[in-house]
Each structure stands twice: as C-alpha cells, then as structure tokens.
N, C-alpha and C positions, 0 to 999 in steps of 0.2 A: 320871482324865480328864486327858487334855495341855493344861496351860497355855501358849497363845502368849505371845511378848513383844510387846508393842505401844509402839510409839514415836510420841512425838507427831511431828505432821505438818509441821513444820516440820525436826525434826530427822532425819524420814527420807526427806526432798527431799536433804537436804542431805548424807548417804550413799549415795545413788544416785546424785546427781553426783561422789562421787567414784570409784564403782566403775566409772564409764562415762568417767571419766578417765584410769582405767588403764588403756586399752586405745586404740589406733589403727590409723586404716587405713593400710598401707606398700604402695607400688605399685613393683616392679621391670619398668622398661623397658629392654628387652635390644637394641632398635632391630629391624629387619628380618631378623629371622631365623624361624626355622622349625627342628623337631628339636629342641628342648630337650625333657627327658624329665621334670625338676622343678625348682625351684626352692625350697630350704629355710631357716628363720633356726633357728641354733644359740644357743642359753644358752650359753655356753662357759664366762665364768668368773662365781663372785662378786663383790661389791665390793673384794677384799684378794686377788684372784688367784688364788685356789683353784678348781680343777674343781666345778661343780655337780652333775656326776654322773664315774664315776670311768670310766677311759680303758678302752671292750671290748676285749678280748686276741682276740676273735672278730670283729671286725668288716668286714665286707665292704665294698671297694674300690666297688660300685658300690649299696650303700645306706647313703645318708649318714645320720648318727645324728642327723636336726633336731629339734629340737623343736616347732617349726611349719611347715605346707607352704604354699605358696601356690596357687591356682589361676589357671589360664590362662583367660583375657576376651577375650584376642584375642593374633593371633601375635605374639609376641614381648611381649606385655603380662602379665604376672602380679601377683597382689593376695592379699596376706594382709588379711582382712576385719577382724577386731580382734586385732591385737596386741600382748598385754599388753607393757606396759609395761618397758622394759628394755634392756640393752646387747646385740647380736648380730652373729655371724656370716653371711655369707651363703654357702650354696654351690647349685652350678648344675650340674646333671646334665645333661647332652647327649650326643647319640649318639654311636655310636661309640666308645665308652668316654673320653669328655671327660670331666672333673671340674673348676670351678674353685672355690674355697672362698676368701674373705676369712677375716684374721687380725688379730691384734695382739701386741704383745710382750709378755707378760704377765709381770708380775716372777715372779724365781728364787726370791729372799727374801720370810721375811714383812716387811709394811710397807714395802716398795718401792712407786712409782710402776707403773702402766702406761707401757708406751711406743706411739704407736701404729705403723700395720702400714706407713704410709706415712713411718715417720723414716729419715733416713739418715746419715751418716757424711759427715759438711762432704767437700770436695773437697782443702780445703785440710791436713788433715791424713790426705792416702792414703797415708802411709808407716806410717800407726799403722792403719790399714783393712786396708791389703795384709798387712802383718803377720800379724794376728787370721787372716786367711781364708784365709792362709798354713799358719799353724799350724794351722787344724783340718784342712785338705788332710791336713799330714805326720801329721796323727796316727797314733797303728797304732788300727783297731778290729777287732771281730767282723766286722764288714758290709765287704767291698771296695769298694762304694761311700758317702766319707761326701763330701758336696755341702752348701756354705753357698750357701742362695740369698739369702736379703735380710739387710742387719747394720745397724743402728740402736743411735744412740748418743744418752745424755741430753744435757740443756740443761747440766749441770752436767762433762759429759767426764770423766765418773767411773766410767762403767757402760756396756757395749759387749752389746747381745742380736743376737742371731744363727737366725735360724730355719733349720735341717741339716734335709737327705736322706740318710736311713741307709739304704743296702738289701746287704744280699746275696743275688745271685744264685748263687753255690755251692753247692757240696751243704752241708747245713747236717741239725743233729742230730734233725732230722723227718724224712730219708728214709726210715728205713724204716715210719716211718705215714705218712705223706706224700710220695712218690714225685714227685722236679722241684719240692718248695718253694720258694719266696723268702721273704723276709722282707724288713719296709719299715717304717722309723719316721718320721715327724715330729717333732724337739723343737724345744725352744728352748733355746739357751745362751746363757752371759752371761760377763763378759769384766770384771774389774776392772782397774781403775788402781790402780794396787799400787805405791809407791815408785821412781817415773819409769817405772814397764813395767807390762805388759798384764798379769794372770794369770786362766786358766782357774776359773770356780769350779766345786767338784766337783755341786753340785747341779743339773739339769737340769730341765724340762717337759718330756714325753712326753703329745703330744697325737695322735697317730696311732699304731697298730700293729696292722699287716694282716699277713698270710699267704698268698700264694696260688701256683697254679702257677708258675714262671719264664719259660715261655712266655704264658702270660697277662699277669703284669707287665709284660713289654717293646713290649707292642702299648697298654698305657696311654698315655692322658696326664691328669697330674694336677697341675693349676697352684695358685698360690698370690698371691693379691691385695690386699695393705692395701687399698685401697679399697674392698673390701666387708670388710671386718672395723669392729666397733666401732659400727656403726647405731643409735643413741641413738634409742628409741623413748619416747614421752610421751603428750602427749594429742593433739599434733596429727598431722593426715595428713604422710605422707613421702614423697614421690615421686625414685626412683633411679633415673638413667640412666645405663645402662652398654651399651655398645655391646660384645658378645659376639663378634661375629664377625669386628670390626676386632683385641680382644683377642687372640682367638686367634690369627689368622693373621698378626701382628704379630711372635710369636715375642719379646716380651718378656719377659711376665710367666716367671716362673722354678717351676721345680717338676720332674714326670718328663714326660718326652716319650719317644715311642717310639724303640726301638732294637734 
C-alpha cells in the first residue's frame, strides 16, 4: 500500500507560498504594432555563466530556442502567465523574417562577473574602444564577414566583452551536401588589459550557429538588444515596454540586416 507524506498544516501553507513565489506574471508591450509572430524568454545562462542547455549546431534562424512563450491578449500586448523565477533573454519574432533577441555579456572565464547587454565603453577612453574593434575588423577568420556589434567594458577597465557577427557567405566545406550554404555565429569576446595594452583572450562564447541558404541569409534581419537581455524574474509582476517598431525602423539596434 502507498504511503503519502503528510505535512502539518502550518508547514504546508508555508511551501505553497513558496512555490507560488517562484513564478510570475511578465507582460511584454511592444506598443502599436501588429505582425509579431512570438514573443519568447530564454534561460540563457546559469549563475557562473555557463550555458543551461548547450548551443544546437541545428538550429533554425527563424525558431528561436525559448524556453517559455508568451501569448498574445491583445495587439502588440504579450503575457507569460507564471514565470518561474529567474534571469532571461527575450527575443521577438516578427514577420518578414525580423528577429530581435535581448543579451548580456556573459563572462569568458570562470568566476567572472556578468556584464550587462546595455554596458559600454566610456567615450572618453575611444582610443582604447577603437582599437579593440579595430583589431577584430583586421582579424583573418574562416567567415569573410566578422562584425563587432556592441563592446562593453567593466567598472574596474580590466576586461573589454565584445558581442561578433561571424558569417560566411562563400562557398564553404558543405556545398557539396548543402548546395548555397552560409554559415552565422554569434559569440562573445573578451579583451584583457594586459601590461598597458589590450589582448585578445583565446577563449570565446558561442551562443548562435545557424546554417542556412545564402540567399536566404541576406533577406534576414536579426538584431541584438541589451535591453531585453537579463529580465530578473521573482515573485512580482513585470511589465516591459519596448516599442518594437520605433526599434526597428530606427536602424540602431546592431546585428544582420538585409543585403
């Protein structure tokens, strides 16, 4: 015969409020728009910067890997109902082949800080900025296009992260299974202060890599947002307002746009 466990009643008031603590409601307002196709929150990393689940070598450009989706309430209004509790990404699928995905800098090393997605690189030291974004330009890589979109530096000017566009569009060593491939990464780099100068560390985050036609690639666009990265989820509701379609057509935000 199965024995239940039974907990006095005092003590199981008081674990039901906490498991109804783990979770909250997060409401994404996108403002006046229409055509968004979803809206998702990513797990992205652990507490120490490690990948929660490890980066797909399969993964498709226009199904993002969420972990929770949210539903649409009304236009441009989307609501994840309870979500548990935790650090996230957001990304935002709209038509036309849109993507735009919130980040953060997530250390290289173990026992590094986070950096978040919205740091930057003081003004007053853009001889040491230009430099860094310099150097990853002249680099030689695989991919003929590598692209530094956003570069954030700690409080301390010790440690320089760099979020790269790796793509090639060449012919590349999948034509003959793959007829017109590209290939596209996302990582993260990081850049120490090394004995008065900058140096490359060899270790990277690889947090995207897609595959897909070349003709298809170049009709993307796929942006990248600190402000939706890093969504600190708890017990209370969260309401984000991000106006979507002043973003897009602002032509700021940095990532792939069509070409």
């Amino acid at each position: 015969m199965h024995r239940g466990i039974f907990l006095p009643m005092g003590l199981a008031m008081v674990l039901a409020g906490v498991c109804q603590a783990e979770a909250a409601k997060v409401v994404v307002d996108l403002g006046k728009v229409e055509g968004i196709r979803a809206v998702g929150a990513i797990a992205r990393w652990d507490q120490d910067g490690n990948f929660r689940k490890p980066v797909d070598p399969k993964a498709k450009i226009d199904a993002p890997q969420a972990d929770h989706w949210a539903e649409q309430t009304s236009p441009g209004r989307w609501e994840f109902k309870d979500l548990p509790k935790g650090r996230y990404d957001l990304v935002i699928l709209g038509q036309d082949r849109v993507r735009i995905e919130g980040f953060e800098f997530a250390p290289v090393l173990e026992f590094d800080p986070f950096l978040p997605g919205t740091a930057t690189f003081p003004e007053e030291d853009a001889e040491d900025r230009d430099w860094i974004l310099d150097n990853i330009r002249k680099s030689k890589h695989y991919e003929n296009k590598v692209v530094p979109l956003y570069i954030g530096r700690s409080e301390d000017k010790k440690v320089a992260r760099v979020l790269v566009m790796l793509i090639r569009d060449l012919t590349t060593s999948y034509e003959s299974d793959f007829p017109g491939a590209a290939t596209m990464r996302f990582e993260i780099w990081q850049y120490d202060w090394q004995y008065g100068g900058w140096a490359k560390n060899k270790r990277t985050k690889v947090m995207h890599r897609v595959i897909l036609h070349r003709d298809e690639l170049r009709k993307w666009t796929w942006l990248w947002d600190g402000r939706l990265g890093g969504i600190q989820v708890d017990k209370d509701p969260v309401t984000i307002q991000y106006d979507y379609k002043e973003n897009l057509q602002s032509k700021k935000l940095q990532g792939l746009y069509p070409y």
